[in-house]
KEVEXSE-747678 format. One record per residue (C-alpha): residue number from 1; chain; x, y, z. Coordinates in Angstrom, 3 decimals, decimal comma, always signed. Layout:
REC lumba lovo        x        y        z
REC   NUM    A        X        Y        Z
...
# end
This chain:
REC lumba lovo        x        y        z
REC     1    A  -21,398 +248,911  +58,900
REC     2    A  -23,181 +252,104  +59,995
REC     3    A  -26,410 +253,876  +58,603
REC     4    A  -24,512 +255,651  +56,559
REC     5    A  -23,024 +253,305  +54,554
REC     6    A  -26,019 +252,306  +52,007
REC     7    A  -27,084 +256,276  +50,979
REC     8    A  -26,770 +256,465  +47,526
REC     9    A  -25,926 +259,964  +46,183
REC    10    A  -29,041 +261,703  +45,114
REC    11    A  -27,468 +264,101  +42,502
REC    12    A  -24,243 +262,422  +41,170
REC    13    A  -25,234 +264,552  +37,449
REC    14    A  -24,278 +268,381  +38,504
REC    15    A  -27,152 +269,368  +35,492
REC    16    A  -29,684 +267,854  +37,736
REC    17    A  -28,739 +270,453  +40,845
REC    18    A  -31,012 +273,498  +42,188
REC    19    A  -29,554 +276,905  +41,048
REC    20    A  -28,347 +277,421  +45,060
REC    21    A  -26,806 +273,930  +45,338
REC    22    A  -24,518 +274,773  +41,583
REC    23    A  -23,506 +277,878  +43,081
REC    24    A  -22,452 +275,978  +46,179
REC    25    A  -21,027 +273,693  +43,805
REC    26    A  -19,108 +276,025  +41,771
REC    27    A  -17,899 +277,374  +45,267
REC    28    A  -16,159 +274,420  +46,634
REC    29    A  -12,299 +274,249  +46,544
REC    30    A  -10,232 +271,356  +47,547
REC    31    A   -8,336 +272,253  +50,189
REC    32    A   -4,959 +270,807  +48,418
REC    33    A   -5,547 +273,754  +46,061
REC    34    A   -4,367 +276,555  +48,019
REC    35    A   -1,645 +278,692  +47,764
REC    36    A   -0,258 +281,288  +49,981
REC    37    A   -2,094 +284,916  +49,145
REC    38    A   +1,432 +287,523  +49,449
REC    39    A   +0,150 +290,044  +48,277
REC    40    A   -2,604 +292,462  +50,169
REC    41    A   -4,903 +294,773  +48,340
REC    42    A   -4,315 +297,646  +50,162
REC    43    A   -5,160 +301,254  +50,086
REC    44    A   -2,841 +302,145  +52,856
REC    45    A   -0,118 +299,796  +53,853
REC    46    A   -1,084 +298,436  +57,537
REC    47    A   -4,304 +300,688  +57,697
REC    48    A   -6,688 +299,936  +54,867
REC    49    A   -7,093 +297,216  +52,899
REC    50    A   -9,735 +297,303  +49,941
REC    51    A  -12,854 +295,702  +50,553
REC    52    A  -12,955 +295,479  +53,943
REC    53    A  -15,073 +297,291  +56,903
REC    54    A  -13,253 +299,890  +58,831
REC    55    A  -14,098 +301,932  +62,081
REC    56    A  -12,481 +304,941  +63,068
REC    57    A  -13,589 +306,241  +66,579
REC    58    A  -12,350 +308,387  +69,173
REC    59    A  -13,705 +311,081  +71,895
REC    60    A  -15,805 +314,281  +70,799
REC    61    A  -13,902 +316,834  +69,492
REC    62    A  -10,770 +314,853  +69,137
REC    63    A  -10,510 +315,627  +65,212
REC    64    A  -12,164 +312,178  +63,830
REC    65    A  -13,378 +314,090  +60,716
REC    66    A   -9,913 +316,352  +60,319
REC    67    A   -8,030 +312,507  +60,319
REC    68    A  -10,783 +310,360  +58,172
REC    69    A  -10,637 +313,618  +55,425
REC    70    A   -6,683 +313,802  +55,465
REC    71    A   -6,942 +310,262  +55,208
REC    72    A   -9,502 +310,402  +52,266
REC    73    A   -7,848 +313,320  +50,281
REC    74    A   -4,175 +311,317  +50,424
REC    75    A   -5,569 +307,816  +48,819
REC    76    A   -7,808 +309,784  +46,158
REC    77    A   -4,392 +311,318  +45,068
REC    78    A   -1,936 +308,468  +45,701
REC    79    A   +0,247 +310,229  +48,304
REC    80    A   +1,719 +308,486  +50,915
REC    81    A   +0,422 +308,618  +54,162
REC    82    A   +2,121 +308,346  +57,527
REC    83    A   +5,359 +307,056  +56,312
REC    84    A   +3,516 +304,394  +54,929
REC    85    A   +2,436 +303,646  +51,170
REC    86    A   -0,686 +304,039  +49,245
REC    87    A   -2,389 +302,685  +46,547
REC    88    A   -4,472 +305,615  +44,415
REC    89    A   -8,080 +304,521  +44,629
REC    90    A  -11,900 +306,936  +43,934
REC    91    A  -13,131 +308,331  +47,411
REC    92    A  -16,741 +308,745  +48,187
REC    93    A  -16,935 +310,784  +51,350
REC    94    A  -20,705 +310,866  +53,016
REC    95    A  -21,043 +313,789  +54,812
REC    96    A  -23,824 +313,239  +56,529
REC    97    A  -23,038 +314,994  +59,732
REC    98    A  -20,885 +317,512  +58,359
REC    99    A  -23,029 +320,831  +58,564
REC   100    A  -22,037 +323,941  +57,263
REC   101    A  -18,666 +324,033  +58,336
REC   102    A  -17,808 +321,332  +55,675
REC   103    A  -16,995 +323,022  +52,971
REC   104    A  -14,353 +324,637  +54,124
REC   105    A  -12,979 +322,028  +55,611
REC   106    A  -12,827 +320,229  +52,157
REC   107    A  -11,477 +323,784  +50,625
REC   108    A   -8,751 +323,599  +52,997
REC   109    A   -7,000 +320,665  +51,149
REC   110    A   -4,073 +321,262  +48,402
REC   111    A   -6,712 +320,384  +45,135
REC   112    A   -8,559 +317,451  +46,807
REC   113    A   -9,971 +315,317  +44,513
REC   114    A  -12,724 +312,817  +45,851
REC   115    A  -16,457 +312,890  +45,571
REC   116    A  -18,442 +314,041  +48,064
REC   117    A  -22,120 +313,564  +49,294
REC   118    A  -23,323 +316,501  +52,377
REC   119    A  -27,177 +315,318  +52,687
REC   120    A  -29,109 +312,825  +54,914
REC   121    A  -28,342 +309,422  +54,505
REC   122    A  -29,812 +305,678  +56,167
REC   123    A  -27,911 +303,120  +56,339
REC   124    A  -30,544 +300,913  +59,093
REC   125    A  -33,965 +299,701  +58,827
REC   126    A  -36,645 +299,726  +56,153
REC   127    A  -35,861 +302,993  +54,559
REC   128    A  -32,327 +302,672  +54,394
REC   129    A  -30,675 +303,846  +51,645
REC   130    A  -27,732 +301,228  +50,750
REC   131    A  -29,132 +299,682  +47,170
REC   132    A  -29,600 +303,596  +46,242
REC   133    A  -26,427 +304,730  +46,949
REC   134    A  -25,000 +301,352  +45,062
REC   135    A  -26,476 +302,255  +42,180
REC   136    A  -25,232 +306,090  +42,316
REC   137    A  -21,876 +304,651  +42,824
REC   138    A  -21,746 +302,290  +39,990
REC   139    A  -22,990 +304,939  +37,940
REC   140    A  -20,198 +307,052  +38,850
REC   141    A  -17,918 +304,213  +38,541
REC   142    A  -18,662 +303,902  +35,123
REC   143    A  -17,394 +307,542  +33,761
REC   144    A  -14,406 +307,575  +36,553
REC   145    A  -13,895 +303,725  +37,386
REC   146    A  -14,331 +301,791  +40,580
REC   147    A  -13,781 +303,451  +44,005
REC   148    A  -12,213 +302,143  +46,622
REC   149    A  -12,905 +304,181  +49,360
REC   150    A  -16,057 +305,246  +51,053
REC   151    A  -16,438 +307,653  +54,412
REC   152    A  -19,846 +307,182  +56,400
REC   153    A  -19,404 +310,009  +58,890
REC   154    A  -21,066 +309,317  +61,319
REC   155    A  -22,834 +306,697  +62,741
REC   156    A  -25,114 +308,147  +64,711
REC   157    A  -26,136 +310,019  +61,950
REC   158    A  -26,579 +307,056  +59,521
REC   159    A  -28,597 +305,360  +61,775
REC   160    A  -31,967 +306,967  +60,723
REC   161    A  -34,948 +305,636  +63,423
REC   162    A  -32,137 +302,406  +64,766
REC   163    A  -30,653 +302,369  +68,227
REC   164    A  -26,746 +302,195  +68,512
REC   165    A  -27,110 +300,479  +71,522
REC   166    A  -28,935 +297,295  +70,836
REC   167    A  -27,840 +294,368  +68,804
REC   168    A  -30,471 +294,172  +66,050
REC   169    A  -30,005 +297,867  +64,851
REC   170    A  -26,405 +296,786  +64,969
REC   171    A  -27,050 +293,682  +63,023
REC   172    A  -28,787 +295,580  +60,204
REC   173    A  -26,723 +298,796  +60,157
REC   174    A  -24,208 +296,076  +59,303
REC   175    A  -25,975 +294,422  +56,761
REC   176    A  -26,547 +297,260  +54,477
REC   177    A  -22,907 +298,557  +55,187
REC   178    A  -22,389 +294,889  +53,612
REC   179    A  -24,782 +295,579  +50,693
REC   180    A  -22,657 +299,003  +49,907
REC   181    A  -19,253 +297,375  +49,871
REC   182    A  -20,111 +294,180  +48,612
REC   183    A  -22,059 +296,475  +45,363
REC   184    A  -18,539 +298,543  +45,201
REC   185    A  -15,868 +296,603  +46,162
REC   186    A  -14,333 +299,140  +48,416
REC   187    A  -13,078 +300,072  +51,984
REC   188    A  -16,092 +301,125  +54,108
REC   189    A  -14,734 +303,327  +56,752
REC   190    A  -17,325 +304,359  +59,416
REC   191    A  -16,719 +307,354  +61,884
REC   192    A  -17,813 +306,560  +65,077
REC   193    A  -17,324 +308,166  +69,135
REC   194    A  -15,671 +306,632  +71,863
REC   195    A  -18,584 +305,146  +74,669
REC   196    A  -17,936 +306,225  +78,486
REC   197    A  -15,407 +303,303  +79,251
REC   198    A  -13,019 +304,282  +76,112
REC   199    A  -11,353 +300,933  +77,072
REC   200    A  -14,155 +299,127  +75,330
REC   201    A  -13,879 +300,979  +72,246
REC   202    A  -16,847 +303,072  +70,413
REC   203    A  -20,049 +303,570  +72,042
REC   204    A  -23,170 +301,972  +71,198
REC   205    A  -23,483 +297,372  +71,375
REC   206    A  -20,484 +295,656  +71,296
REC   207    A  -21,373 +293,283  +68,018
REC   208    A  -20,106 +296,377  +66,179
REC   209    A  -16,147 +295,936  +67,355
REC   210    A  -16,926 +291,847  +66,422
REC   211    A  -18,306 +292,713  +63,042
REC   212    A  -15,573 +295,203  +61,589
REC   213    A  -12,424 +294,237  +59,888
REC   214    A  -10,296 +297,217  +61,286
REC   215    A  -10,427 +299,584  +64,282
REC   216    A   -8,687 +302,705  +64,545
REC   217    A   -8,494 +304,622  +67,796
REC   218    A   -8,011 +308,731  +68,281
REC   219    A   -6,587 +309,653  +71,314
REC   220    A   -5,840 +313,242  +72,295
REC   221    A   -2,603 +313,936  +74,963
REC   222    A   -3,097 +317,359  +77,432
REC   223    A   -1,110 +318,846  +75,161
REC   224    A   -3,086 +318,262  +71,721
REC   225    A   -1,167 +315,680  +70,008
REC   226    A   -3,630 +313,449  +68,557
REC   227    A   -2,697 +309,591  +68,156
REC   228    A   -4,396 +307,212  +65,579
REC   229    A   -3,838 +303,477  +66,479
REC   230    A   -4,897 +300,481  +64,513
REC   231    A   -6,185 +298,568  +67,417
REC   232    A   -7,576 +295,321  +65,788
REC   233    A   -6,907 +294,015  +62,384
REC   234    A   -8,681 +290,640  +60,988
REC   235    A   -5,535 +289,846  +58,722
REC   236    A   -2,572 +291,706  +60,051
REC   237    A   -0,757 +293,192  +62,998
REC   238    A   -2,158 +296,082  +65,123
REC   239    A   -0,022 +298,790  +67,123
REC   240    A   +0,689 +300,784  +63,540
REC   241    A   +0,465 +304,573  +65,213
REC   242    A   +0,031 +307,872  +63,564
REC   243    A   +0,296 +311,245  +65,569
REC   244    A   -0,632 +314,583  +64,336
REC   245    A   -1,962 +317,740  +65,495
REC   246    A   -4,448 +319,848  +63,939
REC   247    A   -2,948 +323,386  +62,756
REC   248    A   -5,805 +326,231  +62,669
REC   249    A   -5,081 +328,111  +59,120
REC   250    A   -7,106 +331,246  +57,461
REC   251    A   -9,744 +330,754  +54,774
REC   252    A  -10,604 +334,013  +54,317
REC   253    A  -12,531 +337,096  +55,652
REC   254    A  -16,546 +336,913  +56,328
REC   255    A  -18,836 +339,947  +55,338
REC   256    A  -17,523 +341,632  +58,536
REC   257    A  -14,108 +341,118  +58,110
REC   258    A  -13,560 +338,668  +60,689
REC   259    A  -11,337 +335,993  +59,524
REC   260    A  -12,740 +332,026  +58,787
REC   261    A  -11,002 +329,031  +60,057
REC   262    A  -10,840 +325,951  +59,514
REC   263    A   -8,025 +323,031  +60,450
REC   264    A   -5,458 +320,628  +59,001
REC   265    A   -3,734 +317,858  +59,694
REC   266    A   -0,467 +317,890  +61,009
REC   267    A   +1,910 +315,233  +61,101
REC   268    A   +4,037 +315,127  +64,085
REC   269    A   +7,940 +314,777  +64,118
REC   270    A   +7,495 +311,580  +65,679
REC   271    A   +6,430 +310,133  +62,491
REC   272    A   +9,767 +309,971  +60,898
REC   273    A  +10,463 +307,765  +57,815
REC   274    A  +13,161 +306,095  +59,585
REC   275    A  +13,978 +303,479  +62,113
REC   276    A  +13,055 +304,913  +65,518
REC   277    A  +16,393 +305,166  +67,346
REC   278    A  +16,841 +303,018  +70,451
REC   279    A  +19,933 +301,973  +72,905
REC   280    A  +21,009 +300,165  +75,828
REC   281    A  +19,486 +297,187  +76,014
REC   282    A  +16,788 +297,629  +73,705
REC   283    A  +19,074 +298,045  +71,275
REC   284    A  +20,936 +294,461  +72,145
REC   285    A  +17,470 +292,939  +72,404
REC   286    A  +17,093 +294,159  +68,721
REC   287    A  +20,224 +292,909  +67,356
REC   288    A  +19,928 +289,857  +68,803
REC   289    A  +16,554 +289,200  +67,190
REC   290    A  +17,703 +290,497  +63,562
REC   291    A  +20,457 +288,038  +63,790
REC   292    A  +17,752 +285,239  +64,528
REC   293    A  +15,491 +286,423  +62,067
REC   294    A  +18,590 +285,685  +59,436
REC   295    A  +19,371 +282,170  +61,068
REC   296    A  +16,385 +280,701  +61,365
REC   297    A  +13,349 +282,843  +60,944
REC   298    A   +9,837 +281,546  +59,320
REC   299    A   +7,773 +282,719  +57,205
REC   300    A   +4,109 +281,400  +58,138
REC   301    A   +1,868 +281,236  +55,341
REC   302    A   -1,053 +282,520  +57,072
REC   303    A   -3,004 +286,111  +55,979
REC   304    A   -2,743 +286,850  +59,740
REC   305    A   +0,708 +287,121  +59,898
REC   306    A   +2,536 +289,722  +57,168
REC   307    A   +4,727 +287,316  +55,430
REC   308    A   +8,245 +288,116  +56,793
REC   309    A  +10,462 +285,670  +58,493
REC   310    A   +9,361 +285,201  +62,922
REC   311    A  +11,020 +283,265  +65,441
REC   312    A   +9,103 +282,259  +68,742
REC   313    A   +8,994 +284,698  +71,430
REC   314    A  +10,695 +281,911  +74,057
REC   315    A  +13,890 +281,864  +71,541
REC   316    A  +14,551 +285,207  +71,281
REC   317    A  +14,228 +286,111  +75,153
REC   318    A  +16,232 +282,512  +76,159
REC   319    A  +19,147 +283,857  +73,285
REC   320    A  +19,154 +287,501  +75,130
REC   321    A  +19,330 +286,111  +78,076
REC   322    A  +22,194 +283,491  +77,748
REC   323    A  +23,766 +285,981  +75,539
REC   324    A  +24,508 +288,061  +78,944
REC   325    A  +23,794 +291,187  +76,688
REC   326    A  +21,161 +292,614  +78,991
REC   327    A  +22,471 +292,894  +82,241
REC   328    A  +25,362 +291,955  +84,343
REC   329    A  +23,815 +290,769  +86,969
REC   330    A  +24,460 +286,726  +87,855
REC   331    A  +20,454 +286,088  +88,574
REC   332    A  +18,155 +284,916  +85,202
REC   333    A  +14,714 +286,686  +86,778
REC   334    A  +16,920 +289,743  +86,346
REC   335    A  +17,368 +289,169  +82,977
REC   336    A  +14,279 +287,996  +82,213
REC   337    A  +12,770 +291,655  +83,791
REC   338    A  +14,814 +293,674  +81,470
REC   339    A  +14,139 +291,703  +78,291
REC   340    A  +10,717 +292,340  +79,394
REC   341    A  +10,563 +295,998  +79,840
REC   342    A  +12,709 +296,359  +76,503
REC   343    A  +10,087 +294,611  +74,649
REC   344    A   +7,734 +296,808  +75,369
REC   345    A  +10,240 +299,512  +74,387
REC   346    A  +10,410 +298,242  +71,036
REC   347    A   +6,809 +297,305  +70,921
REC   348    A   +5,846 +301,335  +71,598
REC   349    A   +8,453 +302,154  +69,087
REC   350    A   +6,853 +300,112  +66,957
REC   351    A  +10,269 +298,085  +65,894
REC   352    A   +8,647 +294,753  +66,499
REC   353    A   +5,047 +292,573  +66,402
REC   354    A   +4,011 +289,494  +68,655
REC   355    A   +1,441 +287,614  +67,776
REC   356    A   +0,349 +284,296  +68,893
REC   357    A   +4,071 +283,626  +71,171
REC   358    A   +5,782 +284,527  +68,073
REC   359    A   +7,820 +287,988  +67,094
REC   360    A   +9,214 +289,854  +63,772
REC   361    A  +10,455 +292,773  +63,325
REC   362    A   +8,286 +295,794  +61,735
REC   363    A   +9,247 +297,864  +58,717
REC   364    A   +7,702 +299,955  +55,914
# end
């Protein structure tokens, strides 16, 4: 017998519980309950998800605000995006760093239709302005229904008197971006720039990368091609690329009759609908995993993985390499170094996903 053993339950009537401990009540789930969620809610297939916190970040000058409003103007009409598909959902897109030049920016578009807010916002410390803008959205939401997505751009601007740089600003910044998506229900997507060492993401404490849901990097090449990576994903596989350019068109003529300029988003030709082509090797390593993936590929029942059949990584290298389809040469290590440069191939193709020692292929 232990100490445990003669407690009596204090509360075995549920009508004789707190308010907090019924809700905690009413919250519990046996765990023999569960079923496998398929489905995702998403706004763009393998880049948004609804509900979720999202940051988008990338160098000065690298086009973060030409990508999130090309981004913004194809959910608010339902157009697919990068190849990849999208749910229609109401855009809110705060503004709140984009000066006069915004406008046209917004004109630009082919009959955009998302709401837009260009004015000073806080979204940290006591006078932030997160249970405000709830209520304007719900408001909003009633005549045009719920949205879905919301653009804070930037962060430094919705900061108001917090410091980027030290956890506790962090902390609350993050708690009232909680208090807007939790009131709406939709994708938060925060526009953020790249610190000094763009290998540890967007500048400013490091609890910000641990507290969002997705991460998209912006990359620019020295010849202007602009890449957009998911780089972390709570639920779902990263490596998803987008690359673009930004294509200077004519607005009009000023007072002088100089012309005005603004930019749009370009998609590049290596975004093509189809499989990317490979050969050689890769293409063998390929085969040789679809014909796995028939045999004996799982499905894992897990939200992190995206609910198509996987086979361990160990299988698929140890079939390739008994297979002899990869090289000729008598020696395994050589074998073993091509299937390993051809993953990475495929991987930067983005033809296949590893996660966690286990592989499946990638498709729309």
């Amino acid at each position: 017998m232990n100490d445990f053993d003669n407690v009596t339950p204090m509360r075995s009537d549920p009508a004789l519980l707190n308010t907090k401990a019924k809700e905690l009540l009413a919250a519990a789930t046996w765990s023999g309950h569960f079923e496998p969620s398929l489905d995702r809610d998403y706004l763009v297939k393998g880049w948004l998800d609804k509900g979720t916190l999202t940051v988008v970040f990338g160098q000065s000058n690298v086009g973060k605000s030409f990508f999130a409003l090309d981004l913004a103007h194809h959910v608010s009409k339902g157009e697919a995006w990068g190849n990849r598909r999208v749910n229609k959902g109401n855009v809110l897109y705060i503004a709140a760093e984009g000066g006069s030049s915004f406008p046209n920016r917004v004109s630009a578009l082919d009959e955009p239709q998302f709401w837009v807010i260009a004015a000073p916002v806080t979204f940290a410390g006591k006078a932030s302005d997160a249970a405000s803008m709830v209520e304007m959205i719900q408001h909003l939401a009633s005549h045009t229904g719920r949205f879905d997505l919301i653009v804070v751009d930037t962060l430094s601007r919705v900061m108001g008197d917090g410091d980027e740089n030290t956890a506790p600003d962090i902390a609350d910044l993050i708690k009232n971006l909680d208090v807007l998506r939790r009131g709406t229900g939709s994708n938060i997507m925060l526009i953020h720039h790249s610190g000094k060492d763009v290998a540890r993401g967007g500048c400013g404490h490091s609890s910000l990368r641990a507290a969002v849901d997705n991460e998209i990097e912006l990359t620019r090449d020295e010849f202007g091609l602009i890449t957009a990576e998911v780089t972390k994903q709570r639920d779902g596989p990263t490596g998803y690329k987008f690359a673009y350019s930004l294509r200077q068109i004519e607005l009009g003529r000023d007072q002088d009759g100089d012309p005005v300029t603004t930019c749009l988003v370009e998609p590049s030709d290596t975004n093509d609908t189809n499989r990317p082509e490979v050969s050689g090797p890769a293409l063998a390593a390929l085969n040789t995993l679809d014909a796995l993936l028939e045999e004996r590929g799982e499905i894992i029942r897990d939200p992190r993985y995206p609910g198509t059949p996987c086979v361990p990584h160990k299988e698929w290298m140890e079939a390739c390499i008994v297979g002899g389809q990869l090289s000729n040469s008598d020696k395994r290590e050589s074998h073993r170094r091509v299937f390993s440069r051809e993953v990475e191939v495929l991987k930067k193709n983005l033809l296949i996903s590893l996660r966690d020692s286990l592989v499946w292929v990638l498709r729309d």
